[in-house]
C-alpha positions in Angstrom: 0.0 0.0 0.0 1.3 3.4 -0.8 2.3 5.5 2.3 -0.2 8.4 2.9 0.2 12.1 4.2 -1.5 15.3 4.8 0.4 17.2 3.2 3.8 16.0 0.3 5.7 19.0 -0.5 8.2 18.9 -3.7 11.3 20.7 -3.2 13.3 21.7 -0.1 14.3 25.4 -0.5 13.1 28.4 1.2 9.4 27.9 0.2 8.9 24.1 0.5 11.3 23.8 4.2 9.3 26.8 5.6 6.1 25.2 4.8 6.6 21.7 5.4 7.8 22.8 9.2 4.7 25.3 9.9 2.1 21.9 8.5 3.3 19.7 10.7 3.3 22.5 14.0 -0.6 23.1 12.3 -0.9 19.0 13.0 -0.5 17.4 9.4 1.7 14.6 8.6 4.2 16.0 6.2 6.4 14.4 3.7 9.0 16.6 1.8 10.8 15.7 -1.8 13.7 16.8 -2.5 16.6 16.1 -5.4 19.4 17.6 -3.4 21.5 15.6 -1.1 21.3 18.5 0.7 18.6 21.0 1.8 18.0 24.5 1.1 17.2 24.7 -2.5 18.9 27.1 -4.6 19.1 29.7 -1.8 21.2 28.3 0.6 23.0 26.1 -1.5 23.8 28.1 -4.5 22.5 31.1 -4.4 21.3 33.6 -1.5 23.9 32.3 1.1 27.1 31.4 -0.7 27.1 34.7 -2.3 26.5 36.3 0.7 29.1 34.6 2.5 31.7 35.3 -0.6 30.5 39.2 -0.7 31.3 39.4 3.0 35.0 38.4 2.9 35.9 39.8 -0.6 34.4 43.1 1.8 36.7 42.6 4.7 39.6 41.9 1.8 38.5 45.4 0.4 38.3 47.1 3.7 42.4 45.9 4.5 43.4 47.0 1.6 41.5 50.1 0.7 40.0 51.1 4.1 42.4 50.2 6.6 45.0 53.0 6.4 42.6 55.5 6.8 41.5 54.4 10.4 45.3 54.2 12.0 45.7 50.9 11.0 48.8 50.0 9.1 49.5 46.4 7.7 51.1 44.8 5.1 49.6 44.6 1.6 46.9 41.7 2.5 47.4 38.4 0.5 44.0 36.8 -0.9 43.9 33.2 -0.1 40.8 32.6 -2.1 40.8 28.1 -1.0 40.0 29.6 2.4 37.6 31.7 1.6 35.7 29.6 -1.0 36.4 27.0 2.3 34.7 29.6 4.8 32.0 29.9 2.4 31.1 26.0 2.2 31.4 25.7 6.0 28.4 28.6 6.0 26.4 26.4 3.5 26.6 23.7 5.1 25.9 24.6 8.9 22.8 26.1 7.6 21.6 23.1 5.3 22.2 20.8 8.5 20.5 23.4 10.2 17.5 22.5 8.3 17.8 18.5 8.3 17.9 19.0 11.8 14.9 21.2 11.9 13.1 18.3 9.7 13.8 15.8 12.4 12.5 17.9 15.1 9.4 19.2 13.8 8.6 14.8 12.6 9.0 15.7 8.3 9.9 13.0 6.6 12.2 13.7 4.2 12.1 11.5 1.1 15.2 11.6 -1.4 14.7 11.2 -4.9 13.0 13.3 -8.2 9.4 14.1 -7.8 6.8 13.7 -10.3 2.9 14.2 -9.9 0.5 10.7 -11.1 -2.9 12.1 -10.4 -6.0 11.2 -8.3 -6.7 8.2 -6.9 -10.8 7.1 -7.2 -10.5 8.6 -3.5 -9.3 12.1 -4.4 -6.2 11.2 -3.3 -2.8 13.0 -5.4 -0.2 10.6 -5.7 3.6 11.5 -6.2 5.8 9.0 -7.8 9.8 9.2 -6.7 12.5 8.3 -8.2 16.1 7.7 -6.9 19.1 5.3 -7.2 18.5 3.7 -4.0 14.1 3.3 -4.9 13.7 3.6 -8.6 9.7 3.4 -8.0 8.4 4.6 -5.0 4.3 6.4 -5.2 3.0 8.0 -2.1 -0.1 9.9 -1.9 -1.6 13.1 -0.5 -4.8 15.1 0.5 -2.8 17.8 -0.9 0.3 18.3 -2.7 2.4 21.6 -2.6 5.1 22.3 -5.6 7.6 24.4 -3.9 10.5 23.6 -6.5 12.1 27.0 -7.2 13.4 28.5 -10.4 16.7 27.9 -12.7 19.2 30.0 -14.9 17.6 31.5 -18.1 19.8 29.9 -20.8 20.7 32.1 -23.9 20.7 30.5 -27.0 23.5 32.8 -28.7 25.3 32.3 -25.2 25.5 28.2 -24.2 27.1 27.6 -20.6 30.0 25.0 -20.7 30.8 25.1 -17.2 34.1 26.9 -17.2 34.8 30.0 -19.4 30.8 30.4 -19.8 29.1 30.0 -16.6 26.0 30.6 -14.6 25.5 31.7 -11.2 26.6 28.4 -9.3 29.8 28.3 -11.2 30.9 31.4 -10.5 30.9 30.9 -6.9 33.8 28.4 -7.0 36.1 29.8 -9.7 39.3 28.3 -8.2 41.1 31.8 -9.5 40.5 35.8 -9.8 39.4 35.7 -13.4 41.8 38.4 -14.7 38.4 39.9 -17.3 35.3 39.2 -15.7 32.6 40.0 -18.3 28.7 39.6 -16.9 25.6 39.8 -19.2 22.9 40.8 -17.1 22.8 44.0 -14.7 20.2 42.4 -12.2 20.5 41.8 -8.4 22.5 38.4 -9.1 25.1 39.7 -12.1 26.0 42.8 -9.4 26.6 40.8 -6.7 28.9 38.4 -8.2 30.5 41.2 -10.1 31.2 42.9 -7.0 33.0 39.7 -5.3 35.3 39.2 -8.1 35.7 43.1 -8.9 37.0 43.8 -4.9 39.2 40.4 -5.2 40.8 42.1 -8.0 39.1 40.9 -11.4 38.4 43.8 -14.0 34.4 43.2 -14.9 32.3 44.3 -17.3 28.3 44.3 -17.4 26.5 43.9 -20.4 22.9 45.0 -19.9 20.6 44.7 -22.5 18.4 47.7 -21.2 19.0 50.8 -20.7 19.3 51.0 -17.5 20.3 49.2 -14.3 18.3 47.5 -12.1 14.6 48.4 -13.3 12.4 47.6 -10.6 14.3 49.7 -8.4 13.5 53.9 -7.6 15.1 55.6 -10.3 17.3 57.5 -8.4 18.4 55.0 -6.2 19.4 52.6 -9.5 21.3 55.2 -10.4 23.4 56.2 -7.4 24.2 52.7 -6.9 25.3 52.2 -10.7 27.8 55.2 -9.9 28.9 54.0 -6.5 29.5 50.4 -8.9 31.2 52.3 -11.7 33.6 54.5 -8.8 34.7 51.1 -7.5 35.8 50.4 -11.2 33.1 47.7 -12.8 33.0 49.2 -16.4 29.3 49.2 -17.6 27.8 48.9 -21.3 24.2 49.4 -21.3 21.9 48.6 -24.2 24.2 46.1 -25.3 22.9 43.3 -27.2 25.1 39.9 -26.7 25.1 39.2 -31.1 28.3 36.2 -31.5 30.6 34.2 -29.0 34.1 32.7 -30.2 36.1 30.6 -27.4 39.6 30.0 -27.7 41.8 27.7 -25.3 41.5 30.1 -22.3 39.7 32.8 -23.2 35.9 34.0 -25.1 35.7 37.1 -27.5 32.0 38.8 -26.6 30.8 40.6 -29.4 27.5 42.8 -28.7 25.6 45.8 -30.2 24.8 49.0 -28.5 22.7 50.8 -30.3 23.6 51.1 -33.9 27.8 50.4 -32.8 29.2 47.0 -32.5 31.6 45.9 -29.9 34.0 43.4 -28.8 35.1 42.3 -25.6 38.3 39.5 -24.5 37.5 38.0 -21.4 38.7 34.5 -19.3 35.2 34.6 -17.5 31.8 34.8 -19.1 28.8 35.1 -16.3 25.3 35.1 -17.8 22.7 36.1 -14.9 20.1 36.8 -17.8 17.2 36.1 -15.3 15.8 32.9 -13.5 12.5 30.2 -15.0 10.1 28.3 -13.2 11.3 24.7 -12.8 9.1 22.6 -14.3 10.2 20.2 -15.9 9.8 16.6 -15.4 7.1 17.4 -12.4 4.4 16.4 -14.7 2.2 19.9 -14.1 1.3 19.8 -18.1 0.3 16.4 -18.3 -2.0 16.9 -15.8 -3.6 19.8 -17.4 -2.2 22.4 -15.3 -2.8 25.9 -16.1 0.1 28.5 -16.2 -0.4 32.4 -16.3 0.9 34.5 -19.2 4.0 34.8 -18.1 4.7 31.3 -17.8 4.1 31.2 -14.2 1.8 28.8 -12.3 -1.9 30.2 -11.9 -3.3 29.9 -8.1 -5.7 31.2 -6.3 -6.0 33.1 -3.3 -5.4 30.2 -1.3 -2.7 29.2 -3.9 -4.2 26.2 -5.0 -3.3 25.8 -8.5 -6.2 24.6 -11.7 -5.8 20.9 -10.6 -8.0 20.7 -7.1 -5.5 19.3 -4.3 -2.2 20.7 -5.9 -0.4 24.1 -4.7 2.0 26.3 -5.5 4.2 29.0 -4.0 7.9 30.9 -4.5 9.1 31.3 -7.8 7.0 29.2 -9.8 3.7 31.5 -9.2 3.8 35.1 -10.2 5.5 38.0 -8.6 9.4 38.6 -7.7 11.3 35.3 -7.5 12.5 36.1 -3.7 13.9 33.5 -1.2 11.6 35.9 1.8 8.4 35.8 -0.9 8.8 32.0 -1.0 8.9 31.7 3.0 6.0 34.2 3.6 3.7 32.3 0.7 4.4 28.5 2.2 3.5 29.7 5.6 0.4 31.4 4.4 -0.8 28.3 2.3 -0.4 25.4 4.8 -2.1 27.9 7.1 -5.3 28.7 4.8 -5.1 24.7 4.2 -6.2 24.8 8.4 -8.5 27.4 8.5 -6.4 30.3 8.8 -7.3 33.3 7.2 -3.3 34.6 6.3 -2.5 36.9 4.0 0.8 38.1 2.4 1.3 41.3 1.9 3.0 42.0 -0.8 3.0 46.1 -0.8 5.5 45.1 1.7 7.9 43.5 -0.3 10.8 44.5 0.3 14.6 44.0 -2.2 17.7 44.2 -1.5 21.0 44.0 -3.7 23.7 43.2 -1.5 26.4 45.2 -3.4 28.4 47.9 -1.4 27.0 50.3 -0.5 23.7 48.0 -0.3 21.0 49.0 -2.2 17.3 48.1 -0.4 13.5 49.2 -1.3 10.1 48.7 -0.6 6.5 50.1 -1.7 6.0 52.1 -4.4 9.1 54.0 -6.4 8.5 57.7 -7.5 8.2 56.2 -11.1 5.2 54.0 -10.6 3.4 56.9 -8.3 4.1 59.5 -11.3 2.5 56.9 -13.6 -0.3 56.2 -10.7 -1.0 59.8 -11.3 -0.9 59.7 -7.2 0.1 63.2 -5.4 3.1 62.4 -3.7 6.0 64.1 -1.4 9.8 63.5 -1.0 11.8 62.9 1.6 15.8 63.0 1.5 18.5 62.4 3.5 21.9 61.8 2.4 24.8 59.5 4.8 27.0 62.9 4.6 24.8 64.4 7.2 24.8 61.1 9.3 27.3 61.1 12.6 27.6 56.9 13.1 28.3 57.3 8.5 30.7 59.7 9.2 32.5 57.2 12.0 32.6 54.4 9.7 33.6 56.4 6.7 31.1 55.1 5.4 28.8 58.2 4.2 27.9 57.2 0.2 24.2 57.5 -0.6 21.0 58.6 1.1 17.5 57.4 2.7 14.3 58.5 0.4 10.9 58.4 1.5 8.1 58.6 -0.4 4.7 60.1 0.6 1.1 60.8 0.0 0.8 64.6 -0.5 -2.5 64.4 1.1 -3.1 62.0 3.7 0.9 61.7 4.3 0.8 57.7 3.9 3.9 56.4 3.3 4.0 54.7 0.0 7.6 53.8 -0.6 11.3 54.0 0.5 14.6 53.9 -0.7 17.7 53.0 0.6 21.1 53.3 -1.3 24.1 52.8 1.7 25.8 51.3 4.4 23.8 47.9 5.9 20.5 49.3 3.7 19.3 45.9 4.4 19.2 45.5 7.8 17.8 49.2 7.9 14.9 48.4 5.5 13.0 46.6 8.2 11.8 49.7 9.8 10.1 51.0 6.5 8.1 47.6 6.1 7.1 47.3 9.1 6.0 51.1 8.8 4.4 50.7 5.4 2.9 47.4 6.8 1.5 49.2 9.8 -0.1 52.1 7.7 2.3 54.5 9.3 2.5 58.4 7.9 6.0 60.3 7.4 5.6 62.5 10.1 4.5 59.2 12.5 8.4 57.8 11.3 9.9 60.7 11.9 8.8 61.5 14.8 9.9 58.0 16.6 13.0 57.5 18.9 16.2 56.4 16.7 18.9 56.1 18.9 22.0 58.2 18.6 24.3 57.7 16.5 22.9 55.3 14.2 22.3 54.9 10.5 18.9 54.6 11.4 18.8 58.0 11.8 19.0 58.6 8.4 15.5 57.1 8.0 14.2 59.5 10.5 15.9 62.7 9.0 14.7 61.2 5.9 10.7 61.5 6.9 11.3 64.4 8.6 12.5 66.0 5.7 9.3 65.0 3.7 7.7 67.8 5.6 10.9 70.4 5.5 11.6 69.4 9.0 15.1 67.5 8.4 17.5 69.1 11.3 20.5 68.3 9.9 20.7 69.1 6.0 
């Protein structure tokens, strides 16, 4: 007989692990299927935590080389050993992927190893999942409900095929066992900065090809483009509306020939990235066969309760529509094994927030002054920059400003901006403001303690009313 659940989840990253752990607290008996040896999904084990870990040493190797002098503190030119740092970086990984094994095993999930792939009904309404896995070719369990929580994967690029060494995605350029000497990215997203930003400190020269026209697009305007010149001062060259047209590989090194505009250029690098944007992953779940419905984008269609066109199945993270966040994922699982009991969560997404974790940081949420001047809405602005901030000025660390945006009328806050120093820690404050329906003057008139760079969100909202002090 097959083995039966309340609840099968497919995939193990930070939509599927969340979810599986708050079903079984809510009383269902949860089984999750997962691919990966190792837990985590793409987040933690190629994505959202290796790259943090990497951009957090290639900082502190920037900081003793650049920084260092300037607070008193003289040492010999530091020596990159980059073994140990891509070491450091799998130690991180996996602490926090046996962080979640062991969070499996005390919250009773049975994990299941092996390649999921949905069968249908049973005549009792039952939704079976077959698994398949070298150690249990054929294993089908079944399911009041099923919840497809298997993430996204790297957009190929026809003109631009990976090979895994001088072309690469994401994952392989987290472990290039060498600086590249000519880093070239094609892609000016969250992702393509980021890595850019590791190898560029370590000492790489990088380009970034972006095919738009701009940086960054669902970011404030203004914000986009301080970071892009914060990027550009730290010396990552920048071609935007370039078109990748022809790729020729030699031994060791790829020619990159693009279009901008109406001219033509060519580029020599050892290192091609492509971070050309992420795809529902699909395939070989059986979703289609099954007559499941996607939107028009390509994503998976669900309802409010995220139930998809085929009664009993579910989806959340990046396979359903919206930005494809690791903090989306989490916040959507939790919701949906909660409506399954009862519950009446919602998500709110004006609260959204994004971060690119470049230096300085760049972090957002709510509306951006573009899509409240296309709203037609009445808004205000509120400005501070770092320069004016005392616990900036003690880290020398005063590039780039807090921006608030307002109703001109009812003084709602609809949006703000960060572009500086630990903008994503400091972006908590604005959702939880936004969330909380809080006015400017309400933000600026709270306690920051002194000196902070929180302050700068305060001066910030003050300043939407021409009340800033210290401008």
């Amino acid at each position: 007989m097959m083995e039966q659940y309340d609840l099968i989840v497919i995939g193990a990253g930070p939509g599927g692990y969340v979810a599986a752990i708050r079903a079984s607290q809510l009383g269902m008996k949860v089984a999750v299927v997962e691919k990966r040896v190792t837990l985590g999904g793409v987040c933690l084990n190629e994505g959202c935590i290796p790259s943090k870990a990497l951009l957090d040493s290639s900082e502190q190797f920037a900081l003793a080389r650049d920084k260092f002098a300037r607070h008193g503190i003289d040492i010999e030119p530091p020596r990159l050993n980059l073994s140990i740092m891509l070491a450091r970086k799998d130690e991180v990984v996996k602490r926090l992927t046996d962080g979640v094994a062991y969070l499996f095993k005390k919250n009773k999930v049975t994990l299941l190893n092996g390649s999921a792939s949905l069968h249908g009904a049973t005549s009792e309404g039952l939704q079976q999942v077959a698994i398949i896995s070298a150690d249990n070719p054929a294993q089908l369990i079944a399911a009041q409900r099923v919840l497809l929580a298997t993430g996204s994967e790297t957009v190929t690029l026809p003109a631009i095929p990976f090979d895994g060494d001088l072309v690469v995605s994401a994952k392989e350029a987290l472990c290039f066992d060498q600086v590249p000497e000519h880093l070239v990215v094609v892609g000016g997203g969250f992702i393509g900065l980021e890595l850019g930003s590791i190898w560029r400190r370590l000492g790489a020269r990088v380009t970034v090809l972006e095919m738009l026209p701009t940086l960054l697009p669902s970011m404030d305007r203004q914000a986009a483009d301080a970071l892009q010149r914060a990027l550009k001062k730290q010396g990552i060259e920048f071609r935007l509306g370039a078109r990748v047209t022809a790729l020729q590989r030699q031994e060791d090194t790829v020619n990159v020939q693009f279009m901008a505009g109406e001219e033509r250029g060519e580029l020599e690098c050892d290192r091609l990235l492509v971070s050309a944007g992420r795809r529902p992953a699909l395939a070989g779940l059986g979703f289609d066969l099954l007559g499941g419905r996607l939107s028009e984008n390509g994503r998976v269609a669900v309802d409010a309760d995220y139930q998809t066109s085929i009664s009993g199945i579910y989806a959340v993270g990046d396979l359903i529509d919206g930005p494809m966040l690791a903090h989306k994922a989490s916040e959507e699982g939790v919701a949906c094994v909660e409506r399954m009991a009862g519950k009446a969560t919602v998500v709110e997404y004006g609260c959204l927030p994004g971060v690119v974790y470049t230096w300085p940081e760049g972090a957002s949420v709510g509306k951006t002054e573009e899509q409240l001047k296309e709203a037609a809405l009445p808004y205000k602005v509120g400005k501070f920059n770092f320069l004016g901030n005392g616990r900036a000025r003690a880290m020398d660390e005063t590039e780039g400003f807090v921006k608030v945006l307002a109703h001109a009328e009812s003084d709602q806050l609809l949006g703000v901006h960060i572009v500086g120093p630990r903008a994503s820690d400091m972006i908590a404050e604005a959702v939880t403001a936004i969330r909380c329906g809080s006015s400017a003057h309400a933000l600026g008139m709270q306690f920051h303690a002194h000196p902070t760079l929180s302050e700068a969100m305060k001066e910030a909202a003050l300043d939407a009313h021409s009340e800033a002090l210290h401008v």
